[in-house]
C-alpha positions in Angstrom: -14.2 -5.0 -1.6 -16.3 -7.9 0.2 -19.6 -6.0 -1.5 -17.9 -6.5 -5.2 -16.2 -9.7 -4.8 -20.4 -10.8 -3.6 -21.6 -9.0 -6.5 -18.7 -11.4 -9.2 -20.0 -14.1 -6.9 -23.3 -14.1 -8.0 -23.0 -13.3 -11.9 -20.7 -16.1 -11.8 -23.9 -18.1 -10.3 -26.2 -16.7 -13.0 -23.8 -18.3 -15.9 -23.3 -20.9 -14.1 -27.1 -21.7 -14.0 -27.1 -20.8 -17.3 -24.5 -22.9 -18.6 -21.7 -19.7 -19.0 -18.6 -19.4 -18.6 -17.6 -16.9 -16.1 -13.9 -15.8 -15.4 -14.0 -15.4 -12.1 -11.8 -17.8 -10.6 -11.5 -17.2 -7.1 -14.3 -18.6 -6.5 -14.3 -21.2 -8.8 -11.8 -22.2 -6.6 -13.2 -22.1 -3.9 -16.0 -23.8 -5.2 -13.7 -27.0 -6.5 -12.0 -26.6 -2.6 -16.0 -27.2 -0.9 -17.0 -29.5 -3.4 -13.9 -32.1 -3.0 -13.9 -31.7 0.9 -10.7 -29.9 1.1 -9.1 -28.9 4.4 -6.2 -27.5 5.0 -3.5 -28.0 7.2 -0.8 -25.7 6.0 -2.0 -21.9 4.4 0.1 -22.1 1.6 2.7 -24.7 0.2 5.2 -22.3 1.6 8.4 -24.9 3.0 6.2 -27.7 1.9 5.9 -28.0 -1.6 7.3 -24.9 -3.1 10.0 -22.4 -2.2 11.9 -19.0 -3.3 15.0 -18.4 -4.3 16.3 -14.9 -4.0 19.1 -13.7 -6.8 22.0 -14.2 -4.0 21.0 -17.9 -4.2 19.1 -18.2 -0.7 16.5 -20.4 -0.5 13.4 -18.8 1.1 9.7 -20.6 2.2 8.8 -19.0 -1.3 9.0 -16.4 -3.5 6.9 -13.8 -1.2 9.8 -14.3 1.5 13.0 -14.6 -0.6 15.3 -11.8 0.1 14.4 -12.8 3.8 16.8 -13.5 6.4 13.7 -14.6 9.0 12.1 -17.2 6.4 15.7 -18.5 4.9 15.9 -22.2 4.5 19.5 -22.5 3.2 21.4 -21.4 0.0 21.4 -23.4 -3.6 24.8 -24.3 -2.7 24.6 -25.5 0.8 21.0 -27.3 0.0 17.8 -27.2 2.4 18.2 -27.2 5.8 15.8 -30.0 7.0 15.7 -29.0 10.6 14.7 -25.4 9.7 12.0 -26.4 7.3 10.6 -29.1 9.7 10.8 -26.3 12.6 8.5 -24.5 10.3 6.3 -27.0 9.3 5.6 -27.9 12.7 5.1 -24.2 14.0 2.7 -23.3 11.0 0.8 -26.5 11.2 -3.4 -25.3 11.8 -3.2 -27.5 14.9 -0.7 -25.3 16.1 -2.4 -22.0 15.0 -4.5 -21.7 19.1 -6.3 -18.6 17.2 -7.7 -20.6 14.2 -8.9 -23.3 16.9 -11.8 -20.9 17.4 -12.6 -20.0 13.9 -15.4 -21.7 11.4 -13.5 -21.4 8.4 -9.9 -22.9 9.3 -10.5 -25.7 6.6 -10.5 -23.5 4.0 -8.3 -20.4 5.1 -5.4 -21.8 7.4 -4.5 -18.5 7.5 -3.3 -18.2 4.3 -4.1 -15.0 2.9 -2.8 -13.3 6.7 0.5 -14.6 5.2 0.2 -13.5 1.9 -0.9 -10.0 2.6 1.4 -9.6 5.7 4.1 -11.2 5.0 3.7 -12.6 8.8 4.1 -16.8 9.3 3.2 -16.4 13.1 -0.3 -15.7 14.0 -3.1 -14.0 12.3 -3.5 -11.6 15.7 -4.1 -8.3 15.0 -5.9 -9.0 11.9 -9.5 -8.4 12.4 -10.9 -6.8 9.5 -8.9 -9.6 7.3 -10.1 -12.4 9.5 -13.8 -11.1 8.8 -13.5 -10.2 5.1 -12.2 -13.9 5.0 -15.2 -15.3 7.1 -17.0 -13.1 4.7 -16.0 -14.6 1.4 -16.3 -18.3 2.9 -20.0 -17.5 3.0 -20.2 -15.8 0.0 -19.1 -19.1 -1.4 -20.6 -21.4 0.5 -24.3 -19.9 -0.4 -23.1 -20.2 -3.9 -22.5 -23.9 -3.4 -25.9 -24.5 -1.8 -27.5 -22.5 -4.7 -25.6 -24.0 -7.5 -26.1 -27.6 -6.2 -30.0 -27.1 -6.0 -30.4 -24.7 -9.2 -27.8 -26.9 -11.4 -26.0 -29.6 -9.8 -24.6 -30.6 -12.9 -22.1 -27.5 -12.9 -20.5 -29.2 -9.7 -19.9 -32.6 -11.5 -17.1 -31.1 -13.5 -15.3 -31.2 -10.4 -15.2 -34.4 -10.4 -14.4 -34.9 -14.1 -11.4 -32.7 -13.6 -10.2 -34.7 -10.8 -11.0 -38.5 -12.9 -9.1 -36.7 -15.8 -5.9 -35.8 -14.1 -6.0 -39.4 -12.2 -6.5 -40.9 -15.3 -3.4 -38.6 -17.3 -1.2 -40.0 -14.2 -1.8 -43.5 -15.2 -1.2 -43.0 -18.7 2.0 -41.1 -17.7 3.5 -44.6 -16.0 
């Protein structure tokens, strides 16, 4: 899957130098992530930003864990349960992830697609052939980045137009 998602990788870099448009947006994504310095400290917005509610009205981290006794936060009825959520928070925080410590891409990954695929919030132990495919694909996209910045660095400026145009919608907003 690493060979294919490579393959995408670089048509999207041969439209991109040629001023295409290419579909692929994971690493578009990943792209924007490099280019504005991103680093994250939490793999998901799970129990930060977003959360799941599961048809008996429990509130879950998020929607991938609703239905879950292990990752309830509290009910729609009762509310949130701070502690819990700030328990988690804590836990799941990439300075508290000892086997991320060691690895080169924690700014980007944070062990976010472990949790996605394994439904697991503790460590990303026993995951080896993840871990790698996701070293894998942070490379992919990082040679992209060099490329693109040296073969047309004016694809990369949009990245900065996007972020100038949602600042500037804010303002407009108030």
């Amino acid at each position: 899957m690493l060979g294919q998602f490579r393959d995408l990788a670089y048509d999207f870099l041969e439209a991109s130098v040629a001023g295409r448009h290419h579909g692929f947006s994971n690493i578009k994504e990943t792209l924007e992530e490099l280019h504005k310095g991103v680093s994250k400290a939490y793999p998901c917005g799970a129990g930060l930003g977003l959360l799941g509610v599961a048809t008996d009205g429990d509130v879950a981290l998020c929607h991938r864990f609703a239905g879950s006794d292990a990752h309830r936060l509290g009910t729609v009825h009762d509310g949130i349960d701070r502690e819990a959520q700030r328990t988690f928070l804590e836990q799941h925080h990439i300075a508290n992830k000892t086997d991320c410590h060691v690895c080169w891409a924690r700014p980007l990954c944070s062990a976010a697609a472990i949790m996605r695929r394994t439904r697991a919030t503790a460590r990303p132990r026993g995951q080896t052939a993840l871990l790698n495919w996701i070293r894998g694909w942070t490379d992919v996209c990082l040679r992209i980045y060099g490329e693109l910045s040296e073969r047309n660095p004016a694809f990369l400026t949009q990245f900065d137009r996007d972020e100038a145009e949602k600042a500037s919608a804010c303002r407009n907003l108030r």
